[in-house]
N, C-alpha and C positions, 0 to 999 in steps of 0.2 A: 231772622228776628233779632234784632239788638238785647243785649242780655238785661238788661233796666226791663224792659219790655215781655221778654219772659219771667223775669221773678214775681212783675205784681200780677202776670196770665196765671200764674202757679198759685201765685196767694192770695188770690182771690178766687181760686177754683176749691180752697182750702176751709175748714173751721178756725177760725182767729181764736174763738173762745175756748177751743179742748187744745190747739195745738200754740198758744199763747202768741200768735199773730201774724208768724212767719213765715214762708214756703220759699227757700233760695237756695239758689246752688251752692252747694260747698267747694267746688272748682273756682268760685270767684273770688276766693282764698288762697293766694300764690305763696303770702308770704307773709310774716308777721308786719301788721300793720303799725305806718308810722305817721309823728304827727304830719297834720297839716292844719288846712280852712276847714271848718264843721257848715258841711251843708244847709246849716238856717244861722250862720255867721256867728259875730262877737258876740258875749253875754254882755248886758247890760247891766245898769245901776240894781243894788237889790230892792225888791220891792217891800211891800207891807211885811210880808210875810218871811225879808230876809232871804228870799232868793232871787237868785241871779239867771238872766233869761235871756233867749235870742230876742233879739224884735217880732211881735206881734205874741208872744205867748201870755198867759196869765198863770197866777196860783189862785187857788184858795186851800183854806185847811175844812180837811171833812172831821175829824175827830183829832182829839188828845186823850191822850188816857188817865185815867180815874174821874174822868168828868162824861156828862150825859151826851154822847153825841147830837148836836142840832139837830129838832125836827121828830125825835125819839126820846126816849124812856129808859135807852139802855145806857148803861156804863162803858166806855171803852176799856179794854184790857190794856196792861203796860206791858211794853218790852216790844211793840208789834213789831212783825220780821217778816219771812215771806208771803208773799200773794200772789193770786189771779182773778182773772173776768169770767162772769160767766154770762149771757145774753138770758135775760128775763122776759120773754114774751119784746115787747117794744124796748123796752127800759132794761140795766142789768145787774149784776151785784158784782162784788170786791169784796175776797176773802181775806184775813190776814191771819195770821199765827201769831201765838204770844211765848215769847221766848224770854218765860222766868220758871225757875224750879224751885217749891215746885206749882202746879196747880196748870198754869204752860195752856194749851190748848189752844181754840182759834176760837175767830167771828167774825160776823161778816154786815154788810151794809148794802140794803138796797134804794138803786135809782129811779124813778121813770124815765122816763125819754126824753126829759129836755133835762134831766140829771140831778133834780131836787133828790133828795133823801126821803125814804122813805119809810125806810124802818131801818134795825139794828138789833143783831140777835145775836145769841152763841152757837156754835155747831158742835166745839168740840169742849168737852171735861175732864179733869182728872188724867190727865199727860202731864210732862216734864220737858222745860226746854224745847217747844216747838220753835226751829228755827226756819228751815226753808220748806222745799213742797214740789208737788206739780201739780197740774189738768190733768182729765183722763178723758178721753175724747166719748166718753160715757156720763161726760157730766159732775163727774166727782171731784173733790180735794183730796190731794196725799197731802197731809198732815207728819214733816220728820221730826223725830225727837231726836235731837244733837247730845245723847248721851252714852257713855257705857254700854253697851248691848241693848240702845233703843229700839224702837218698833217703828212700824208707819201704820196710821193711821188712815184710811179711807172715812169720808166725811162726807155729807147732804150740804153745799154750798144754800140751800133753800131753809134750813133744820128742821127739815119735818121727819125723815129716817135717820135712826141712831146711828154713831158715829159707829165702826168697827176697826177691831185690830188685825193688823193682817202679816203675824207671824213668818209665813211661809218667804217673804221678800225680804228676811234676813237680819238679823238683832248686830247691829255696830249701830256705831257714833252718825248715824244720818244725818245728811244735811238737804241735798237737793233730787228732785225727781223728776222726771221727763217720758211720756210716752210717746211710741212710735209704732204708728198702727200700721206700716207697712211690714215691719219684722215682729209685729205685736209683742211688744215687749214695752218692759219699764225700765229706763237708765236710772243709775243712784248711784250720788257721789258720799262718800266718808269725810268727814273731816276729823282727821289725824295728819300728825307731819309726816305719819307712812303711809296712808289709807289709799284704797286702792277705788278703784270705777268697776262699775258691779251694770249686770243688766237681771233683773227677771223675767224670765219665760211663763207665764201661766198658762197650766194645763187648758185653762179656753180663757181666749179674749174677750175681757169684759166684767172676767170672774179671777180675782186674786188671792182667792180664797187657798190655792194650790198652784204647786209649779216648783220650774225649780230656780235657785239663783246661781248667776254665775260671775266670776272674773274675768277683766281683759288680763290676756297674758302679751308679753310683746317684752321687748331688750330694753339696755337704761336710756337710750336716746331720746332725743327730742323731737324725733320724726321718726316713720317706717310702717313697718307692717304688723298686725296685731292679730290676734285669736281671742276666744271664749275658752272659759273653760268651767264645770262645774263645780263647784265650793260642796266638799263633802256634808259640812256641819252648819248650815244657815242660822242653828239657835246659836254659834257663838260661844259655845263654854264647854269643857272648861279651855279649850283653845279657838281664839276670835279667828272672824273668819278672812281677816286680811293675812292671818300668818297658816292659812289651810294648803295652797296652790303652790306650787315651787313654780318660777319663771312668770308667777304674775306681778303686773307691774305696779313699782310703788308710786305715790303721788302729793304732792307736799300740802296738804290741809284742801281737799275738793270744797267746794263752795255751790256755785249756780248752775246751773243745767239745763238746755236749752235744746230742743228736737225744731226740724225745719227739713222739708224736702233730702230725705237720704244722708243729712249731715247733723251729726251732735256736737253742739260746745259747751264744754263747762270750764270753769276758774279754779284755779288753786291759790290760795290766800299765801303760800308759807311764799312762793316764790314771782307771786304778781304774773300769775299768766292765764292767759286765758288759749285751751286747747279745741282743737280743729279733730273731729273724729268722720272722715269720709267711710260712710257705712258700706257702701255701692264698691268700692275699690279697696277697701279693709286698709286703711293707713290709717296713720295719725301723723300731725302735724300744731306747730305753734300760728293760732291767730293773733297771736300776741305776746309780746313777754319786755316788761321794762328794762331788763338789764341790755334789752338792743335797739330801742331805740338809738338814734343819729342824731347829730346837729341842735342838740337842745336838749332842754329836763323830761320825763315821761310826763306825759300829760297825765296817764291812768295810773294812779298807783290802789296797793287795799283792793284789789277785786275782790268782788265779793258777787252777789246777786245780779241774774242777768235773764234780757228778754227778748224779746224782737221785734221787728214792725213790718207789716205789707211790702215796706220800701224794700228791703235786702238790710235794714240798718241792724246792726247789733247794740243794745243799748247796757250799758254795763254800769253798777253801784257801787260805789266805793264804803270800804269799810275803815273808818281812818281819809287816811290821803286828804285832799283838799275838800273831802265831804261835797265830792260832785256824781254824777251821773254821765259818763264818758258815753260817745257814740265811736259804733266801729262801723263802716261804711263797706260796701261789695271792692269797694275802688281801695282800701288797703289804706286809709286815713281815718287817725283816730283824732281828736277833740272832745274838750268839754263840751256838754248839751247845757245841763244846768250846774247851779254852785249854791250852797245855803251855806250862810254867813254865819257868825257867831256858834257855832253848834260844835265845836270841835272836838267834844268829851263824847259824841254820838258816832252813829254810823247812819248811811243811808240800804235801804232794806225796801222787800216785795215791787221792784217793780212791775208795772202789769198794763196793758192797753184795754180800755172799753173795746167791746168787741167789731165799734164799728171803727176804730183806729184815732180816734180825734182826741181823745183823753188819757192821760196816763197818770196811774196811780203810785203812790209810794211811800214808806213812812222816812220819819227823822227817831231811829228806836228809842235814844236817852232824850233826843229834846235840846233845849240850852242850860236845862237842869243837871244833864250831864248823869241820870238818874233814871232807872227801867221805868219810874213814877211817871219820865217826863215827856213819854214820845208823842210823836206825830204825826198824823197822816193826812198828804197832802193831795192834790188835784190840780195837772198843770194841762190847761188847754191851747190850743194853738195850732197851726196851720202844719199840722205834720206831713210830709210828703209819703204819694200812696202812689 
């Protein structure tokens, strides 16, 4: 079976909506990937909305914040940061976090089925700096607070159950989450310029009410082999829990986080890379890292947020950089996907796919306001390959 051919047999045999869209080998990850052609071509002229698009895609904007989202009664929150999809009966919802402290917290927007809006609510309250997040193939939001000995929050994508706090998965500077229901566990990345990559194990799958956290331990390289190990102190005080482990490894600012068929990737913002963690073979390895790029400028710079799609694509947000949305491909070429214009004081934030692959979600956090008052979130449709 040609390996195109088995990734979308895998990810389609998969949940798009709990495992954020992807099922692909991490073998087809040789080597850090460099530029080239982006599989739906040049970006185009920017449009209404100031972004810049292959041929045949569209935008629209679904919300800005401090204004009533169309079609609803609610207020958007400012600062929106990370996101995901969750499938709503036919139609489905887009969660996002609000990353300002304090007050912070998420909400979310629902679709019908040909994708009109249909309502707009809060999920989550009284947090601090919600930045990034994950799925839980149970349905839920992790909601991370990017601060000091932050918490994660578990959330009701729907807001009908209260939000709750879920201590046990460990009090640092959270940014991003990821489950993996084959080793039932939760990855979570730190953002500090030392912060390390943590997974929790809970006592039962489903229930993260208990368990324990732990660190990858592994050497200073940029590839090799790696362990687990248990973090004595997961509340963090009065010593955090990156400096608990001796031999665990440090990591320059974690960012996004991504689970797909036996392989985890997430970013580190301090030094523009995005890492390759083969679960199945216990390595680690670089899917990317600008300072090696060849033969031209880095096309990705600012990683920050990232997602995936049916195809084997990795879809990656720039925080800074040229304020685009880079794709990383199975075939080891990266390019711009999209680009928003004027916005240069923002970042791009929550990527996320509708559950049936055709939409992607995202915000612009400051706006062109350049101001947490000012952000965006936007809806780009179009002929994504599956």
């Amino acid at each position: 079976m040609e390996r195109r051919t088995l990734l979308r047999a895998v990810a389609l045999g998969g949940s798009s909506a709990a495992l954020g869209g992807t099922l692909w080998r991490g073998a087809a990850y040789a080597a850090p990937a460099q530029p080239g052609p982006g599989p739906y071509g040049p970006l185009g002229s920017p449009d209404a909305n100031g972004i810049r698009l292959p041929s045949g895609f569209s935008s629209r904007v679904i919300a800005r914040s401090g204004r009533t989202v169309p079609g609803t009664s609610y207020t958007w929150h400012n600062a929106p940061d990370g996101g995901a999809c969750y499938a709503d009966g036919p139609g489905w919802i887009y969660v996002s976090n609000s990353e300002i402290n304090p007050s912070g917290g998420a909400s979310a927007v629902r679709f019908s089925s040909t994708g009109t809006v249909t309502a707009a609510y809060r999920i989550l309250s009284g947090t601090r700096q919600n930045c990034a997040g994950g799925s839980t193939p149970w349905n839920t939001w992790l909601s991370c607070e990017e601060v000091s000995r932050g918490y994660v929050y578990e959330t009701d994508p729907w807001g009908v159950a209260a939000a709750v706090r879920r201590p046990a998965m460990g009090r640092f500077k959270h940014e991003a989450a990821a489950a993996d229901p084959v080793r039932e566990v939760i990855y979570l990345t730190e953002d500090e310029s030392n912060g390390r990559f943590y997974r929790f194990v809970p006592a039962a799958w489903g229930d993260l009410s208990s368990g324990t956290l732990q660190v990858m331990v592994a050497g200073s390289g940029t590839s090799g082999s790696f362990g687990w190990a248990d973090v004595p102190d997961p509340d963090g005080s009065p010593r955090s829990t990156r400096s608990q482990v001796s031999g665990s490894k440090s990591f320059n600012g974690g960012e996004g986080c991504h689970y797909a068929d036996d392989t985890v990737w997430f970013t580190t913002k301090g030094d523009n890379r995005v890492w390759q963690v083969d679960l199945t073979a216990g390595t680690y390895e670089l899917a990317y890292d600008d300072s090696l790029v060849t033969g031209g400028s880095a096309p990705l710079t600012g990683v920050d947020n990232v997602t995936g799609s049916s195809s084997g694509d990795l879809f990656v947000a720039e925080d800074g950089g040229n304020m685009e949305i880079c794709i990383i491909t199975p075939d080891d070429v990266v390019a711009p996907f999209l680009r928003i214009d004027g916005q240069s004081g923002s970042e791009i934030t929550g990527p996320a796919f509708s559950p049936d692959g055709s939409r992607l979600y995202f915000s612009s956090q400051r706006g062109t306001s350049g101001s947490s008052s000012g952000g965006i979130t936007y809806e780009v449709t179009g002929p994504f390959r599956s």
